[in-house]
gemmi code that builds the backbone of each chain (N, CA, C; Angstrom):
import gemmi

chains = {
    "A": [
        ("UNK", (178.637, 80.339, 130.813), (178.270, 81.176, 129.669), (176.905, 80.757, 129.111)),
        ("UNK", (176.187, 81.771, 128.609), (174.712, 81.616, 128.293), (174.691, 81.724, 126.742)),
        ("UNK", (173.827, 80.797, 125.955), (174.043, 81.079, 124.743), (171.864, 81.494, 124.633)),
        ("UNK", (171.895, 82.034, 123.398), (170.498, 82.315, 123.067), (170.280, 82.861, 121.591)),
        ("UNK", (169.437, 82.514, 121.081), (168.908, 82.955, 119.925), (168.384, 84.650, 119.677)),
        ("UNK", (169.260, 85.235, 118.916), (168.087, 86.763, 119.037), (167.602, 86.469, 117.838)),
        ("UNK", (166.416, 86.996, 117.463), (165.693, 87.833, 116.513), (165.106, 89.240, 116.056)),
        ("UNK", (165.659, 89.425, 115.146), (164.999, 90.934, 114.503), (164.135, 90.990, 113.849)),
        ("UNK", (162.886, 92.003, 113.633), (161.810, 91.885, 113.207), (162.007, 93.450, 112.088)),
        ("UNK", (161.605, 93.139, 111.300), (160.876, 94.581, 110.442), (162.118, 95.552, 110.196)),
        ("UNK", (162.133, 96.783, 110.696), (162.663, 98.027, 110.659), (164.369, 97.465, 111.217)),
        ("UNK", (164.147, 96.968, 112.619), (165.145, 96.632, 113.341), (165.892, 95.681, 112.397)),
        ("UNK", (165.249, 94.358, 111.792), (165.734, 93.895, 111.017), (166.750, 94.051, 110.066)),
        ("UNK", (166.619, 95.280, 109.064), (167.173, 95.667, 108.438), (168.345, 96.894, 108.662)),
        ("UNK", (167.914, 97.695, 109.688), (168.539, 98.574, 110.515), (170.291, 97.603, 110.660)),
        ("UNK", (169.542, 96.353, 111.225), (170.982, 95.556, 111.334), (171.741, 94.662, 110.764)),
        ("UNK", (170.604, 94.391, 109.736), (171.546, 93.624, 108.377), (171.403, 92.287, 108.735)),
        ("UNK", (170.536, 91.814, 109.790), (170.455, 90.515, 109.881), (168.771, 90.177, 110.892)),
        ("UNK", (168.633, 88.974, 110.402), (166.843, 88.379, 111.063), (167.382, 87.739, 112.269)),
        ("UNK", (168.550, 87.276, 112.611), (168.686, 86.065, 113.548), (170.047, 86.040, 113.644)),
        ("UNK", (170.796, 85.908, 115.103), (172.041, 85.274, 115.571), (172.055, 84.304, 116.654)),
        ("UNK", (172.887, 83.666, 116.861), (173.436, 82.683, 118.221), (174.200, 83.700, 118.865)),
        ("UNK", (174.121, 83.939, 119.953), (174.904, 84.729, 121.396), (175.163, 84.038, 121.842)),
        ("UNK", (176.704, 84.050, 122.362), (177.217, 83.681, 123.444), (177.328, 85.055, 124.077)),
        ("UNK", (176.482, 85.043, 125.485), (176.523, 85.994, 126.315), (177.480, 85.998, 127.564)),
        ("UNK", (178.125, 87.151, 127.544), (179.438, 86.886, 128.739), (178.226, 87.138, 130.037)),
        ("UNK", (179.286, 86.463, 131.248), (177.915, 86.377, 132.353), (177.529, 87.718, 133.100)),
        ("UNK", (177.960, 88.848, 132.903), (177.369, 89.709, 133.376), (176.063, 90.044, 133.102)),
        ("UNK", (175.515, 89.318, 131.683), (174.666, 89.483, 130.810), (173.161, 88.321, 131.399)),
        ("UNK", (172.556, 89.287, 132.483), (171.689, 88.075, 133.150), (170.043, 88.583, 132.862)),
        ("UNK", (169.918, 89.934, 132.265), (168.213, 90.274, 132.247), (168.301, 90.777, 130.724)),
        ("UNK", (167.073, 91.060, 130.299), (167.396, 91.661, 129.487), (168.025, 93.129, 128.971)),
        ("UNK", (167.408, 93.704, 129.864), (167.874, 95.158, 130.148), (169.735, 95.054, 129.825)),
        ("UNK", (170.087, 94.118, 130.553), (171.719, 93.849, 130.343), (171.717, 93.397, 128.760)),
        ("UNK", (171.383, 92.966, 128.176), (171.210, 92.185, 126.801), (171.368, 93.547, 126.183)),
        ("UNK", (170.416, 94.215, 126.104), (170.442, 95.662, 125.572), (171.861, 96.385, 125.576)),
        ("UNK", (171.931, 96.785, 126.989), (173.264, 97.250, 127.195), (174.395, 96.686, 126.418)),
        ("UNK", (174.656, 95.098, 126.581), (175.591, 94.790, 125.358), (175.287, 95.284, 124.089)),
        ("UNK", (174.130, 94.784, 123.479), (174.114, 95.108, 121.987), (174.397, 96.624, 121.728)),
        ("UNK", (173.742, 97.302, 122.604), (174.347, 98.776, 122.151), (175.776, 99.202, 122.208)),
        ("UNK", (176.630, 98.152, 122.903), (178.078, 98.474, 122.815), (178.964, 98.405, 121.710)),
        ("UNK", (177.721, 97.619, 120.553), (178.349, 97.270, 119.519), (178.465, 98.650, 118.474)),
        ("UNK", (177.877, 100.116, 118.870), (177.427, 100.952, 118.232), (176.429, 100.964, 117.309)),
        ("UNK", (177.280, 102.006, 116.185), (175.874, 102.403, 115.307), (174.908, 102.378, 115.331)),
        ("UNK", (174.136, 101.336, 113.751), (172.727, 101.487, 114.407), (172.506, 100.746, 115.789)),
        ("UNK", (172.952, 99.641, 115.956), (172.550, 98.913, 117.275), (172.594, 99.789, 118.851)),
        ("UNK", (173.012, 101.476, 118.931), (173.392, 101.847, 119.708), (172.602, 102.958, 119.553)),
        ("UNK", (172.005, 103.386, 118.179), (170.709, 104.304, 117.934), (169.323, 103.794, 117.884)),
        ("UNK", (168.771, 102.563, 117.387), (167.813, 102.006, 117.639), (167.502, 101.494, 118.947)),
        ("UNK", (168.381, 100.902, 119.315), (168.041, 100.724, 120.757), (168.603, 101.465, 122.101)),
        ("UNK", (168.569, 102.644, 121.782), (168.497, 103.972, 122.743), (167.801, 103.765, 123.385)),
        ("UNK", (168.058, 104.540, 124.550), (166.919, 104.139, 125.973), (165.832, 105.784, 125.243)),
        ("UNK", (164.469, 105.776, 125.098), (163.367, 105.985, 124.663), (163.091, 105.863, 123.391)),
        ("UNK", (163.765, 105.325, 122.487), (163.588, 104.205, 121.515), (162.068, 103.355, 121.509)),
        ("UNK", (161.394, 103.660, 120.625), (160.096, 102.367, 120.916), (160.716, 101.203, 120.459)),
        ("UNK", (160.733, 100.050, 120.931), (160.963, 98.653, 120.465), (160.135, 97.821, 121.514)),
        ("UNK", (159.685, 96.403, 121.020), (159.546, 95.565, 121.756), (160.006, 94.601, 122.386)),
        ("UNK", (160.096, 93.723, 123.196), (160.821, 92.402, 123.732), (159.998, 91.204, 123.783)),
        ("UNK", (160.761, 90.009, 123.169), (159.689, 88.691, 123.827), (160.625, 87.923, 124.129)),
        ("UNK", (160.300, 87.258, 124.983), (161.470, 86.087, 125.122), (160.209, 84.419, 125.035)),
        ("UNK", (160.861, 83.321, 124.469), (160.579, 82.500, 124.020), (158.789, 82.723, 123.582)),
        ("UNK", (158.110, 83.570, 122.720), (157.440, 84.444, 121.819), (156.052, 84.602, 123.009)),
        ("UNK", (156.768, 85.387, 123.635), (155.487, 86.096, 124.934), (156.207, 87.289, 125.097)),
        ("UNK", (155.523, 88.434, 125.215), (155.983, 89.955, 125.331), (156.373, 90.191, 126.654)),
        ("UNK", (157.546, 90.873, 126.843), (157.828, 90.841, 128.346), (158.578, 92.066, 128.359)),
        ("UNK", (159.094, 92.751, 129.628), (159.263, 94.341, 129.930), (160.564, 93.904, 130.367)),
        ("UNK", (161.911, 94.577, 129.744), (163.139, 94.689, 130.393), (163.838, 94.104, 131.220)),
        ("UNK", (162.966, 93.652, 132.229), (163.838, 93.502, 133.577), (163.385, 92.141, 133.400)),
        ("UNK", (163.140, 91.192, 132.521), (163.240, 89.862, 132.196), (164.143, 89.045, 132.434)),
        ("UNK", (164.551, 88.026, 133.490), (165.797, 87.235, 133.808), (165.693, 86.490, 132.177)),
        ("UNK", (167.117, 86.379, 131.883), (167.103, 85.155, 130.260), (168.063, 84.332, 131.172)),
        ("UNK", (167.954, 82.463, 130.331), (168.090, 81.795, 130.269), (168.339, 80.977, 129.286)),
        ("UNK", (169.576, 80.533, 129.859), (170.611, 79.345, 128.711), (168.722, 78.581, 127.458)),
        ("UNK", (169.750, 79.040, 125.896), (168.877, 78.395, 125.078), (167.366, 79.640, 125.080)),
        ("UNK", (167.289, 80.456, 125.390), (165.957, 81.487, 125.154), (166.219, 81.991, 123.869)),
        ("UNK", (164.987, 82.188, 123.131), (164.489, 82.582, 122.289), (164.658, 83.937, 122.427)),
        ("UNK", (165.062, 85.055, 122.026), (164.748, 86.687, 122.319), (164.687, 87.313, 121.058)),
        ("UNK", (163.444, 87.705, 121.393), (163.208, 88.894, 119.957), (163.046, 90.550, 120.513)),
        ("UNK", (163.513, 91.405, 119.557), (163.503, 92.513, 119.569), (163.099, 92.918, 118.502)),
        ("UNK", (162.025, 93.833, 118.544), (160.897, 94.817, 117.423), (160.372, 95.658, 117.775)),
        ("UNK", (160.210, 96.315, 116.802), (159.508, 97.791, 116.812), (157.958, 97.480, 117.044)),
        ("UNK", (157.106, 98.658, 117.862), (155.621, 97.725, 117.954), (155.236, 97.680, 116.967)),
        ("UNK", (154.105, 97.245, 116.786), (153.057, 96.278, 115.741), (152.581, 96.918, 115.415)),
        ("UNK", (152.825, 96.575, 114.033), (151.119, 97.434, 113.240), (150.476, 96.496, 112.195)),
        ("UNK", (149.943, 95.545, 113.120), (149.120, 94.629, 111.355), (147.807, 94.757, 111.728)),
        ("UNK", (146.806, 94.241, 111.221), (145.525, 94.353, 111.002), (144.933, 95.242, 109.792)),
    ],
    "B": [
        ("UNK", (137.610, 77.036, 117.224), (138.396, 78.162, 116.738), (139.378, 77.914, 115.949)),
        ("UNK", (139.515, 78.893, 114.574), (140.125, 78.950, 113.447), (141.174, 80.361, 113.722)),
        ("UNK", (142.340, 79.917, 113.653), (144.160, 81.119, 113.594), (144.300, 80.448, 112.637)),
        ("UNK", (144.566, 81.675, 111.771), (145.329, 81.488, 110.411), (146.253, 82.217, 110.094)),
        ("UNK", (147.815, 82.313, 109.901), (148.558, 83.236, 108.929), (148.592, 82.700, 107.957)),
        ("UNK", (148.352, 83.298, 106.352), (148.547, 83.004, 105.128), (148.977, 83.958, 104.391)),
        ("UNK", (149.280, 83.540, 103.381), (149.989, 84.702, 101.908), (148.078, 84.685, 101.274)),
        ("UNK", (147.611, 83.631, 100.899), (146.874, 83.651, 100.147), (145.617, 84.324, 100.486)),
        ("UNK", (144.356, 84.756, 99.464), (143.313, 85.230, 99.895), (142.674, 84.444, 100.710)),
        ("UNK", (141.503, 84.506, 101.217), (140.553, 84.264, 102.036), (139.020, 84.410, 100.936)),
        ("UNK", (138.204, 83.344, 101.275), (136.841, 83.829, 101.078), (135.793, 84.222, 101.830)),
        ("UNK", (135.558, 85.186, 102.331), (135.116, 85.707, 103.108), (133.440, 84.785, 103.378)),
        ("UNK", (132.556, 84.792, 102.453), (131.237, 83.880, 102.479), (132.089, 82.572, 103.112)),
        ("UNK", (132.841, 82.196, 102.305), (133.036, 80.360, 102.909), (133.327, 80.476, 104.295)),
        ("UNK", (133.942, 81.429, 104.583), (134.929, 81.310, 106.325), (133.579, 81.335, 107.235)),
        ("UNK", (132.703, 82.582, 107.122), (131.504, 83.051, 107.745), (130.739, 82.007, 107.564)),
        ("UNK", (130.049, 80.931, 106.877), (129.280, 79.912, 106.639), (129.726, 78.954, 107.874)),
        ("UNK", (131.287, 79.020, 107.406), (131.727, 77.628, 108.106), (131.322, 77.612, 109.691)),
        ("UNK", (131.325, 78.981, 109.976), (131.005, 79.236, 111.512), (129.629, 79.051, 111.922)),
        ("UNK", (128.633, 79.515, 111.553), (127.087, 78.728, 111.355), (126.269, 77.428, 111.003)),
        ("UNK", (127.112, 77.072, 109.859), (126.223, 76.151, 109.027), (126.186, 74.972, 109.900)),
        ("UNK", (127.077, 74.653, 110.588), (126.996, 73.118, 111.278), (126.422, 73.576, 112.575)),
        ("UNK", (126.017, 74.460, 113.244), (125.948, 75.049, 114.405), (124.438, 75.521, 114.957)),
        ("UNK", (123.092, 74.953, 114.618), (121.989, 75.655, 114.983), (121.836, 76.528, 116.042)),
        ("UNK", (122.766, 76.622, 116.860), (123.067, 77.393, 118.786), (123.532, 79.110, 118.051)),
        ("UNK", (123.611, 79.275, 116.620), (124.498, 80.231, 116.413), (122.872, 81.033, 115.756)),
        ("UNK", (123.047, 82.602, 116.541), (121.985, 83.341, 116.284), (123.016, 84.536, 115.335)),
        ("UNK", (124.058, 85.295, 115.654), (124.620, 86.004, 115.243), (126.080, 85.398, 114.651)),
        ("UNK", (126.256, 86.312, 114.042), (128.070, 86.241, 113.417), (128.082, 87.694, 112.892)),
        ("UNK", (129.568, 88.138, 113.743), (129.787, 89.473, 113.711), (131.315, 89.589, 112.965)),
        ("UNK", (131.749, 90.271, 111.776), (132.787, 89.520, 111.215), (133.348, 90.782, 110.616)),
        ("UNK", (134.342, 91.119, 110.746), (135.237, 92.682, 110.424), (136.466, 92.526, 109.687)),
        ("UNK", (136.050, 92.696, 108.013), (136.931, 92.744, 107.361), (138.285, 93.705, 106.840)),
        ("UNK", (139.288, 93.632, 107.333), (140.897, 94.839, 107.173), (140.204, 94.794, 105.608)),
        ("UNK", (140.986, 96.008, 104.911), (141.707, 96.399, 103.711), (142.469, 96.760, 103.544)),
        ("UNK", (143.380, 96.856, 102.510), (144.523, 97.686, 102.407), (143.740, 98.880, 101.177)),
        ("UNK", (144.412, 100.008, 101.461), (143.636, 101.414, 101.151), (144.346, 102.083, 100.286)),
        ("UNK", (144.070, 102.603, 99.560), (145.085, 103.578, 98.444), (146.118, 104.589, 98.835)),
        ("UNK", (145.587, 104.822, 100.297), (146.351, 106.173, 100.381), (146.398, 106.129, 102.269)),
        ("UNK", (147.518, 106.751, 102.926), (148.295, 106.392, 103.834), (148.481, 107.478, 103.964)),
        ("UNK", (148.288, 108.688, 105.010), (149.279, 109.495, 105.664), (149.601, 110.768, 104.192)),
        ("UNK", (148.257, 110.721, 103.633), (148.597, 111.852, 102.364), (149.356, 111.295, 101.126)),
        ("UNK", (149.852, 109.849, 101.325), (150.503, 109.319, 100.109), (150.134, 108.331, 99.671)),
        ("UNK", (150.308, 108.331, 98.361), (149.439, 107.024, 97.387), (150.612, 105.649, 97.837)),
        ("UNK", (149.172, 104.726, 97.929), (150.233, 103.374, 98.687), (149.700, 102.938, 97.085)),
        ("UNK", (151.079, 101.730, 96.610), (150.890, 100.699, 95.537), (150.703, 99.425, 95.744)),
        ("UNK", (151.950, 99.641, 97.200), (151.555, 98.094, 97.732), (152.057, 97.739, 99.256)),
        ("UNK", (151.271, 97.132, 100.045), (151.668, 97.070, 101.178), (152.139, 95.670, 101.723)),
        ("UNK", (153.180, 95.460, 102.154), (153.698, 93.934, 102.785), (154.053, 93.534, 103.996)),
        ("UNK", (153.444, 92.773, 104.398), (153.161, 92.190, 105.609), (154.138, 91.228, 106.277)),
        ("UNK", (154.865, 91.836, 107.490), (155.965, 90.811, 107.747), (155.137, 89.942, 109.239)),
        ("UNK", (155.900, 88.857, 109.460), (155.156, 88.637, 111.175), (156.389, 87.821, 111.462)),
        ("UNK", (155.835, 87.525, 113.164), (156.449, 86.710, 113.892), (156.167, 85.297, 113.842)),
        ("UNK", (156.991, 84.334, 112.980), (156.082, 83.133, 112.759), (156.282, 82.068, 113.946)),
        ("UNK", (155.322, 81.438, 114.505), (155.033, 80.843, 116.290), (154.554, 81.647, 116.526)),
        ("UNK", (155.133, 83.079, 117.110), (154.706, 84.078, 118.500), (153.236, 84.393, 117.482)),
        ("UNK", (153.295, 84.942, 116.076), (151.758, 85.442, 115.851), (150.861, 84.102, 115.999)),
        ("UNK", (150.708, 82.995, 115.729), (149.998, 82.269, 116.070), (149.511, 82.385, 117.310)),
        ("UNK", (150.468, 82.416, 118.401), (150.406, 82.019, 119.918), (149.824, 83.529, 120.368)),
        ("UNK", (150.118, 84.518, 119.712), (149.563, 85.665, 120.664), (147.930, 86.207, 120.428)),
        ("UNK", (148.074, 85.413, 118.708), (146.743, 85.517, 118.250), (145.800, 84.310, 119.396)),
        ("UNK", (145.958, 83.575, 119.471), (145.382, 82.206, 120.213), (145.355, 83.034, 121.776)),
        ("UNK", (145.878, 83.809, 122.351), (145.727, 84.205, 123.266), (144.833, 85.281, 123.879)),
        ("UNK", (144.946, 85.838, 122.512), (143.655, 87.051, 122.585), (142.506, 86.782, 122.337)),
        ("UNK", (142.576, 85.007, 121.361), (141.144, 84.737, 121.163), (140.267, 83.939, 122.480)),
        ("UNK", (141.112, 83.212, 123.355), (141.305, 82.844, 124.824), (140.912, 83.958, 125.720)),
        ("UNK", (141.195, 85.259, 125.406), (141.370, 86.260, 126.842), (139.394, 86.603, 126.238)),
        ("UNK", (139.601, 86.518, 125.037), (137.671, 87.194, 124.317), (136.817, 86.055, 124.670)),
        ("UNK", (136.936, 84.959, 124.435), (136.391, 83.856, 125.244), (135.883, 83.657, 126.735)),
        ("UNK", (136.686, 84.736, 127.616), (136.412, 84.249, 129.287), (135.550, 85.675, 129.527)),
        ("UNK", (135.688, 86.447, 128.162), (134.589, 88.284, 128.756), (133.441, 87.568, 128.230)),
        ("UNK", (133.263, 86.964, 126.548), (132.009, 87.251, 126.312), (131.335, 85.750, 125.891)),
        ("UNK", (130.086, 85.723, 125.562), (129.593, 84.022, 125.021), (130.430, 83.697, 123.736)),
        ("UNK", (130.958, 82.782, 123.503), (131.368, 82.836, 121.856), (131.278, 81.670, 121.327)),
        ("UNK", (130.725, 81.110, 120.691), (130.243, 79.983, 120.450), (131.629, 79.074, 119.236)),
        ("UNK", (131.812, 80.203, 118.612), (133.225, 80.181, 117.452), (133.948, 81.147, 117.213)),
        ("UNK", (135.033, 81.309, 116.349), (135.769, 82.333, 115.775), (136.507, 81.772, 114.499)),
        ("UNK", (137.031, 82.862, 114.107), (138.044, 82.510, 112.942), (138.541, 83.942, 112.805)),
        ("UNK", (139.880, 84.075, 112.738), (140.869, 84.657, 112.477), (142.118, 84.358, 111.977)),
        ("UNK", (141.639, 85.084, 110.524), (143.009, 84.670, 109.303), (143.297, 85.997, 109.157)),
        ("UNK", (144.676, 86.441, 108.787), (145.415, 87.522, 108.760), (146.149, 87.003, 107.553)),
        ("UNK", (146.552, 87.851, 106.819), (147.548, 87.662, 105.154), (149.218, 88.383, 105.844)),
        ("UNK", (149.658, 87.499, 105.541), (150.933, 88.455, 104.853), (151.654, 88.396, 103.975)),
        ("UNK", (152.928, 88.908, 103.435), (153.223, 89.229, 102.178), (152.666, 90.362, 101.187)),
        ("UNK", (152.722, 90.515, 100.198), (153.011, 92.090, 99.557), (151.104, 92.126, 99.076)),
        ("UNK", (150.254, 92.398, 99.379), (149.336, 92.917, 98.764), (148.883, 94.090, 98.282)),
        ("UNK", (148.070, 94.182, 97.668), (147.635, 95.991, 96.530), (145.787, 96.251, 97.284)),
        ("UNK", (146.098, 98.357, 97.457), (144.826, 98.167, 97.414), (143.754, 97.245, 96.721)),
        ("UNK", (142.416, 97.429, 97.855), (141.296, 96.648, 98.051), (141.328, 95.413, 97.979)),
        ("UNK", (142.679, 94.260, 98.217), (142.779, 93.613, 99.302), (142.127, 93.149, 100.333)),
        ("UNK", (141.986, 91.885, 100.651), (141.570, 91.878, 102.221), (142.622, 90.950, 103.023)),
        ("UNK", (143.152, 92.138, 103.978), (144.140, 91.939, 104.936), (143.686, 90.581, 105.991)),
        ("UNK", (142.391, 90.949, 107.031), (142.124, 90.282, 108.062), (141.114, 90.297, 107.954)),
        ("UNK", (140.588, 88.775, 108.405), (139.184, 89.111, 109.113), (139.106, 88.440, 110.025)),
        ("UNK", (138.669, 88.493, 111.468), (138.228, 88.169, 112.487), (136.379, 88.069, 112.502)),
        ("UNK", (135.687, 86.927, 112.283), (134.743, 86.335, 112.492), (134.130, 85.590, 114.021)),
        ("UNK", (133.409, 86.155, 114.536), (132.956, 85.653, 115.855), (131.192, 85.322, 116.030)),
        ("UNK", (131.036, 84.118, 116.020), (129.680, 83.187, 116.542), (129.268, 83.408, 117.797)),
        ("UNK", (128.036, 83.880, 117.725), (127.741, 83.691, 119.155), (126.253, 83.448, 119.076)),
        ("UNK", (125.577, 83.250, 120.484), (123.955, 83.329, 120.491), (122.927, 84.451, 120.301)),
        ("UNK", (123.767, 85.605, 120.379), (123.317, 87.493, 120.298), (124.192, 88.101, 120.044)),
        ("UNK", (123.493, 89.361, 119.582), (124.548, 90.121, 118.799), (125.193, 91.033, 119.415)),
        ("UNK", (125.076, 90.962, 120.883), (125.532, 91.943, 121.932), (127.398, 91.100, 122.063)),
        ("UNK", (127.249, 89.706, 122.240), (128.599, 88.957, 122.170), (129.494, 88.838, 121.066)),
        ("UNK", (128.542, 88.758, 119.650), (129.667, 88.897, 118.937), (130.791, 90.073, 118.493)),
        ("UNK", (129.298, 91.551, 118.915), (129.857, 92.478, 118.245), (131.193, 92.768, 119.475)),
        ("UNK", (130.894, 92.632, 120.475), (131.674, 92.923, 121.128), (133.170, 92.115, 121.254)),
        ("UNK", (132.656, 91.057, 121.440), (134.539, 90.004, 121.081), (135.044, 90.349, 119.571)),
        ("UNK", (134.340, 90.358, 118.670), (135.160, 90.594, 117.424), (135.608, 92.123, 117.446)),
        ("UNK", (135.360, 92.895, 118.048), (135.793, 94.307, 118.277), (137.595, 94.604, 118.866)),
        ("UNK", (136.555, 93.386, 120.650), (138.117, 93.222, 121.212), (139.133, 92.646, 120.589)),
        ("UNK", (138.645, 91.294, 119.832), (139.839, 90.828, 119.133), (140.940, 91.936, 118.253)),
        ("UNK", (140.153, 92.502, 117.540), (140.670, 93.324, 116.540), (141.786, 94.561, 117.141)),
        ("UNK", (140.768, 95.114, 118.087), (141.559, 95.863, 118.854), (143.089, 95.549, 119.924)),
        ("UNK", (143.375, 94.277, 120.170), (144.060, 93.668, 120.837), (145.284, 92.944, 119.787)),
        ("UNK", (144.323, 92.445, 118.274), (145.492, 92.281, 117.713), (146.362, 93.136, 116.857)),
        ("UNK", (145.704, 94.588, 117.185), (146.062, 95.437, 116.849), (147.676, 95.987, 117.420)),
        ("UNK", (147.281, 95.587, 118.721), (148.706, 96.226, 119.577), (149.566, 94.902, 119.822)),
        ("UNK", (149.264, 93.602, 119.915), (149.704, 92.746, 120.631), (150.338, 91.846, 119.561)),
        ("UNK", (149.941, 91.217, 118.626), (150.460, 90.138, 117.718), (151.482, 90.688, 116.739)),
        ("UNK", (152.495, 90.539, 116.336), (153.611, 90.658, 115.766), (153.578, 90.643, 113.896)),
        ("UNK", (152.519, 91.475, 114.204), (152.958, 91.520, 112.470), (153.564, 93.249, 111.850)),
        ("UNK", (153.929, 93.555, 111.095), (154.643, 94.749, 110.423), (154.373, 94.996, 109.193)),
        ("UNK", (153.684, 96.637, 109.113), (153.491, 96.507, 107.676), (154.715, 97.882, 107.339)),
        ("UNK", (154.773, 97.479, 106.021), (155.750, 98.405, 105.320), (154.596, 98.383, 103.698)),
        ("UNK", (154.981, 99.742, 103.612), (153.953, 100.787, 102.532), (155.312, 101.099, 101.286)),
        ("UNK", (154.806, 100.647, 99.905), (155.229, 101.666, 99.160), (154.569, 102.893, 98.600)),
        ("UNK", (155.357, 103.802, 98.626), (154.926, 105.463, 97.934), (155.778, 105.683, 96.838)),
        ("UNK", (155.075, 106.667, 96.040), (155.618, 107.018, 94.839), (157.066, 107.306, 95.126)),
        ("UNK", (157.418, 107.822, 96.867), (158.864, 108.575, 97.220), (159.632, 106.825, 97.690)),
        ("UNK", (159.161, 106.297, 97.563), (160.005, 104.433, 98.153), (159.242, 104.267, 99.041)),
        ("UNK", (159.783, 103.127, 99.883), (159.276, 102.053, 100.762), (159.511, 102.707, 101.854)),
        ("UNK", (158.494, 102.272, 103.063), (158.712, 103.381, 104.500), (158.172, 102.034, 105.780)),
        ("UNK", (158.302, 102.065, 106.467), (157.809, 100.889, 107.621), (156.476, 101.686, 108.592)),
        ("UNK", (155.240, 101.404, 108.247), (154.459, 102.006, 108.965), (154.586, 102.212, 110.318)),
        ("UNK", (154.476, 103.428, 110.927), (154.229, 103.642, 112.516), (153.576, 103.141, 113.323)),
        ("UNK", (153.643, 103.054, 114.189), (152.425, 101.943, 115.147), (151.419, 103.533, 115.972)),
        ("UNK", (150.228, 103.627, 116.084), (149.523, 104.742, 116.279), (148.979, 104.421, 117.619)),
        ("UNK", (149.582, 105.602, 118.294), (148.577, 106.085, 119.674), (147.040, 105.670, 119.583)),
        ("UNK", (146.287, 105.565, 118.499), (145.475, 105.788, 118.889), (144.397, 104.035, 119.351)),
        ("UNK", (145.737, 103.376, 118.278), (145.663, 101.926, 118.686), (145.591, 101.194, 120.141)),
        ("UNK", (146.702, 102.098, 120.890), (146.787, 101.694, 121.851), (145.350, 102.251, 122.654)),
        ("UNK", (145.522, 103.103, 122.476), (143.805, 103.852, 123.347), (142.680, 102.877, 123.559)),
        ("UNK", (142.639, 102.461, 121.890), (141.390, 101.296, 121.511), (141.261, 100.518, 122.344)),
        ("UNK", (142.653, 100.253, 122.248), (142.979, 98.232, 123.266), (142.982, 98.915, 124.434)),
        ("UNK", (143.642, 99.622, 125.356), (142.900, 99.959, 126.615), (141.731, 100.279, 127.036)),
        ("UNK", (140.914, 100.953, 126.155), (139.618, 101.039, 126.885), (138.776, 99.598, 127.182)),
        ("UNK", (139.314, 98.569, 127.001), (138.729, 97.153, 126.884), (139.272, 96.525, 128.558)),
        ("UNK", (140.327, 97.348, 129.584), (140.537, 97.217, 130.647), (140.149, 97.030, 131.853)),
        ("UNK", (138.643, 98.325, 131.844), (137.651, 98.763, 132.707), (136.897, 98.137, 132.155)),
        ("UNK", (136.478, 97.569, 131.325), (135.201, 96.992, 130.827), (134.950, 95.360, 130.321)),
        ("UNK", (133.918, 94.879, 129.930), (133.747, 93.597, 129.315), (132.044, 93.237, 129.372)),
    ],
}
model = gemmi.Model(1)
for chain_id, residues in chains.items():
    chain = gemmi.Chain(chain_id)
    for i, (resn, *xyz) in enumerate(residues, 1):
        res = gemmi.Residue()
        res.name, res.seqid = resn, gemmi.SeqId(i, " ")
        for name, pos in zip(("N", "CA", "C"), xyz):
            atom = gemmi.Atom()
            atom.name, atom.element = name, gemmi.Element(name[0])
            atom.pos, atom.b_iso = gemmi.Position(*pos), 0.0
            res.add_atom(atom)
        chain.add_residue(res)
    model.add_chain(chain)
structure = gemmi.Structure()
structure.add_model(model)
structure.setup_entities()
């Protein structure tokens, strides 16, 4: 079993009522793309925000990375909407 | 090179000095100050607040100032970004870049801007007279930062 840190940023953040959890991920749960798939099983918003053409972003241990990301025991994973500062 | 996230202001003369004054090699400094603006999308903003990614904005900022470093000469930089709740005329960001001509600075402090436009993890959310709304991230941002692909 894989455990990992998520994070929520901004919109998503609040969408879910929380900045940060510990996962224990069951092992089917090996990319991120699968990560997704769980959280959206949880419904509601977690199953409307992160709809497949949904804009959001991904990083895993805080570098931007595309879906098909293998995770690993203890990773950092954030999920956000893109950026708008400057 | 100077990465900064802060709540607090910035002085814009002191930051820009600091990049010259010890430096005789420095002919230019090209330096592009954000604001926050009264009005947004047809609606009066009161106040705008700045969330980020704290690590990843450091690290992604440090990366873009790394990727502007290997296109153009740069002798220095400094890039401080605010977050937390500020009111128009504000100053959000500034990205400051040293170089020997003004062909290098204008151009890395451009890319920077444009790159940390799409890439570094910060979020703004706007209030309007109608409540609080989470700004959109704009097409046209992304355009900016790609045209920097084909070129350098």
């Amino acid at each position: 079993m894989m455990r990992v840190t998520l994070l929520y940023f901004a919109r998503l953040r609040e969408q879910f009522g929380t900045g940060s959890e510990s996962a224990a991920l069951p092992s089917e749960v090996k990319t991120l793309n699968d990560l997704l798939a769980w959280l959206r099983a949880r419904g509601g918003n977690w199953a409307s925000e992160l709809a497949e053409g949904r804009a959001f972003r991904l990083a895993v241990n805080q570098d931007m990375v595309g879906p098909e990301a293998v995770l690993n025991d203890g990773d950092e994973v954030a999920i956000f909407p893109p950026v708008t500062g400057g | 090179m100077k990465i900064q996230v802060q709540t607090a202001p910035f002085d814009l003369n002191a930051e820009v000095a600091a990049l010259y004054a010890a430096n005789p090699k420095v002919g230019a400094v090209a330096a592009f100050l954000g604001l926050v603006r009264d009005v947004n999308e047809g609606d009066g903003i009161a106040t705008l607040t700045l969330e980020h990614y704290p690590g990843m904005t450091e690290r992604a900022l440090a990366k873009i100032v790394d990727e502007a470093k290997g296109r153009w000469d740069m002798l220095d930089c400094t890039v401080i970004h605010r977050v937390g709740e500020m009111k128009p005329t504000e100053p959000i960001v500034l990205v400051a870049v040293a170089s020997g001509h003004r062909q290098d600075a204008f151009a890395a402090c451009e890319f920077i801007m444009d790159y940390l436009k799409t890439r570094a993890p910060f979020w703004k959310k706007e209030a309007t007279p109608d409540g609080e709304r989470w700004v959109e991230a704009r097409e046209s941002d992304d355009a900016a930062a790609a045209r920097w692909q084909n070129k350098g």
